[in-house]
C-alpha positions as CSV (number, residue, x, y, z in Angstrom):
1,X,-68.5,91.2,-38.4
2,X,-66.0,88.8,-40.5
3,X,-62.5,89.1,-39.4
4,X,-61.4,86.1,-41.3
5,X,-59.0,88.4,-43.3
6,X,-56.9,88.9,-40.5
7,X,-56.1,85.1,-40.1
8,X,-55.1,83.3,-43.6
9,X,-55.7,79.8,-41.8
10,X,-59.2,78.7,-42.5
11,X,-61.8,76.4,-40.6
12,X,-59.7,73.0,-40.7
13,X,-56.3,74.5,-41.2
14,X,-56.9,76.6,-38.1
15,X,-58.4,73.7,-35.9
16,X,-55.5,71.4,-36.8
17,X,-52.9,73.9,-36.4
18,X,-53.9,74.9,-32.6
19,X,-54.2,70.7,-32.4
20,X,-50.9,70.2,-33.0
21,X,-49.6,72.5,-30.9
22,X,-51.9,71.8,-27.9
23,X,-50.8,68.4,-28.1
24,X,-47.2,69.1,-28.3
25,X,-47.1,71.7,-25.1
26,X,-49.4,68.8,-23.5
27,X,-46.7,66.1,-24.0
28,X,-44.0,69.0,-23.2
29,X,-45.6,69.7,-19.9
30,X,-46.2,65.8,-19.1
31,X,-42.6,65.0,-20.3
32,X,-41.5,67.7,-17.8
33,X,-43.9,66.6,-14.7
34,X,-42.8,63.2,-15.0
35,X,-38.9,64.0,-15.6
36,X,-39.1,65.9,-12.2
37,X,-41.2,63.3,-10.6
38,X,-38.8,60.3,-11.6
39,X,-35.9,62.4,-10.7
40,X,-37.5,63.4,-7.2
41,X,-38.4,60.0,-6.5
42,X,-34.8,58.4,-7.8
43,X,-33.4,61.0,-5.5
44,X,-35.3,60.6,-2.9
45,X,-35.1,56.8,-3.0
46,X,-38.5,56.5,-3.2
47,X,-38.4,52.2,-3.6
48,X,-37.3,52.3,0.0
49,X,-40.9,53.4,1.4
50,X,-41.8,49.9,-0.3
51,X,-40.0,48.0,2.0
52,X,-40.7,47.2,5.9
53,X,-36.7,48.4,6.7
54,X,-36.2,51.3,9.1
55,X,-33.3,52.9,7.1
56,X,-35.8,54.4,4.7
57,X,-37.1,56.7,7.4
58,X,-33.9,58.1,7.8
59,X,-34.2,59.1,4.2
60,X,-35.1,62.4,5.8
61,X,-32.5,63.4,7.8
62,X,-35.3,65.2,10.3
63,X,-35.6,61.7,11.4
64,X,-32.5,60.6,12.2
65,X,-33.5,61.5,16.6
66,X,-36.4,59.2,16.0
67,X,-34.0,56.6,14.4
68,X,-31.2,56.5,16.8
69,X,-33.6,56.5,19.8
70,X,-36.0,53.6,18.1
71,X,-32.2,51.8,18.3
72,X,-31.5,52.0,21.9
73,X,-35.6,51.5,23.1
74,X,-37.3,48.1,24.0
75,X,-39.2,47.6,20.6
76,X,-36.0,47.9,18.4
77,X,-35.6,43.7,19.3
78,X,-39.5,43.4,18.7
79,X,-41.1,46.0,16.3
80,X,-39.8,48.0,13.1
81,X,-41.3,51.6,12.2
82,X,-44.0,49.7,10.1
83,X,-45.4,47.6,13.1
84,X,-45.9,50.7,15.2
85,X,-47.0,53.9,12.4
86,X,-48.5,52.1,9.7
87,X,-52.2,50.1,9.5
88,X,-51.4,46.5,9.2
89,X,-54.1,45.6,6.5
90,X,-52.7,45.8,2.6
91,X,-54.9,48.5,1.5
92,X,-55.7,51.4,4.5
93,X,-51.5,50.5,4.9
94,X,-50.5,51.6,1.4
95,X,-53.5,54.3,1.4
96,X,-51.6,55.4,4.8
97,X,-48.1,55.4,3.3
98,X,-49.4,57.2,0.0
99,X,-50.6,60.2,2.7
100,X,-47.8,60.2,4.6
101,X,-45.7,60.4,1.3
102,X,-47.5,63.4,-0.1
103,X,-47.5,65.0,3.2
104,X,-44.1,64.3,3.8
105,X,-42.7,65.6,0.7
106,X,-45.1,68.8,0.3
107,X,-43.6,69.9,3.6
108,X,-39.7,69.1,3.0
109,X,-39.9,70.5,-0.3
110,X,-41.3,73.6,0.9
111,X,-39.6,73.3,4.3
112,X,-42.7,73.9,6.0
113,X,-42.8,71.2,9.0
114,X,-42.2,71.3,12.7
115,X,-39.1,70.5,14.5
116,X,-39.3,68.0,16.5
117,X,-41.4,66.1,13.9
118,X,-45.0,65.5,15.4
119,X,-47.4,62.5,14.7
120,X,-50.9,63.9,12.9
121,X,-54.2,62.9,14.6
122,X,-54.7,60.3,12.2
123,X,-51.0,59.0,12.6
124,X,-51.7,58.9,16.4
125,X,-55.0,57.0,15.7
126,X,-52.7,54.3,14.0
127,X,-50.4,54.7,16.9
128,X,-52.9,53.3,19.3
129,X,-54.9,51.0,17.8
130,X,-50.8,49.0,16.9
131,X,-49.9,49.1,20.7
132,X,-53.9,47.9,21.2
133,X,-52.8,45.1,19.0
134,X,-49.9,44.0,20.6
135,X,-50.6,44.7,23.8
136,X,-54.3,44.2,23.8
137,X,-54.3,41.2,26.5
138,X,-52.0,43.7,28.8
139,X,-54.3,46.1,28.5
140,X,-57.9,45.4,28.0
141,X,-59.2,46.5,31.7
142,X,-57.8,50.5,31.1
143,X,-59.2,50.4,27.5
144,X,-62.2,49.7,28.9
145,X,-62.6,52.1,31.1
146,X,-64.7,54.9,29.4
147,X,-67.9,54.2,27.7
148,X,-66.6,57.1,25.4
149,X,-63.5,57.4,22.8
150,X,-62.1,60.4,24.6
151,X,-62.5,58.2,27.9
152,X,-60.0,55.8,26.6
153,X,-56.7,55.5,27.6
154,X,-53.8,56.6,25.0
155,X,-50.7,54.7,25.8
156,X,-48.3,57.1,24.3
157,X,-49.4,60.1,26.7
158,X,-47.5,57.7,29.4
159,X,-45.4,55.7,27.5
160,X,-43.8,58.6,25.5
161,X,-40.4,56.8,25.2
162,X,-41.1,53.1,24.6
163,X,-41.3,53.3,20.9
164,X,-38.2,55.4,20.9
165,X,-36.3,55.3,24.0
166,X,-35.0,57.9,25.3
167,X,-33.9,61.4,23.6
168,X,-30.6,62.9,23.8
């Protein structure tokens, strides 16, 4: 059955007309996505995650607890948050930060986290092997200890406050 009455654009014309405005609502939608994103990440002062300076984790204010109590603990003279929650090798850090960021803003833009904010598996992975790092020599007889991974000490299940001092 030949319907081409019904439309008066033809092979070519049709093709290029449906083009054109596929390609427009493409760049419409793009324009849009990356309008938001820029805005979001202006807004959010995204350039700050870039930098090693504990302010920009009180870009959220749901960590300001962690901020004030990182201020009065024993590591604010000897760590930043970066030394502590972040790998220290250039790539698994940024591939770390680029998680944390999409995690991060999924769940304050939907407002979907937990109160007080808790550390992931993987972020308490990162967690221990940075106080295995700088307290290795301190610690090398307890982590040791078990000829398994579960057998292994975790420092933070003792040593709770050190990062952060104490709460309020």
């Amino acid at each position: 059955m030949n319907l081409s009455y019904l439309n008066p654009l033809r092979g070519p014309e049709l093709l290029q007309r449906i083009g054109l405005k596929a390609t427009a609502g493409l760049a419409l939608v793009t324009g849009l996505v990356a309008g938001v994103g820029l805005f979001t990440f202006g807004y959010a002062e995204g350039l700050s995650y870039f930098s090693t300076d504990p302010r920009a984790c009180v870009n959220c204010h749901i960590m300001r607890d962690e901020y004030d109590s990182w201020q009065k603990s024993s590591h604010h003279a000897h760590a930043v948050c970066v030394d502590c929650h972040l790998p220290h090798a250039f790539v698994p850090k940024m591939i770390a930060k680029a998680d944390n960021g999409y995690r991060h803003s999924k769940a304050f833009t939907f407002q979907d986290f937990h109160e007080p904010i808790r550390l992931t598996s993987r972020s308490s992975a990162i967690l221990q092997a940075n106080c295995e790092r700088c307290h290795g020599d301190l610690i090398c007889e307890m982590l040791q200890r078990g000829p398994r991974e579960s057998d292994r000490a975790n420092c933070v299940k003792c040593h709770m406050s050190v990062g952060h001092g104490l709460r309020r």
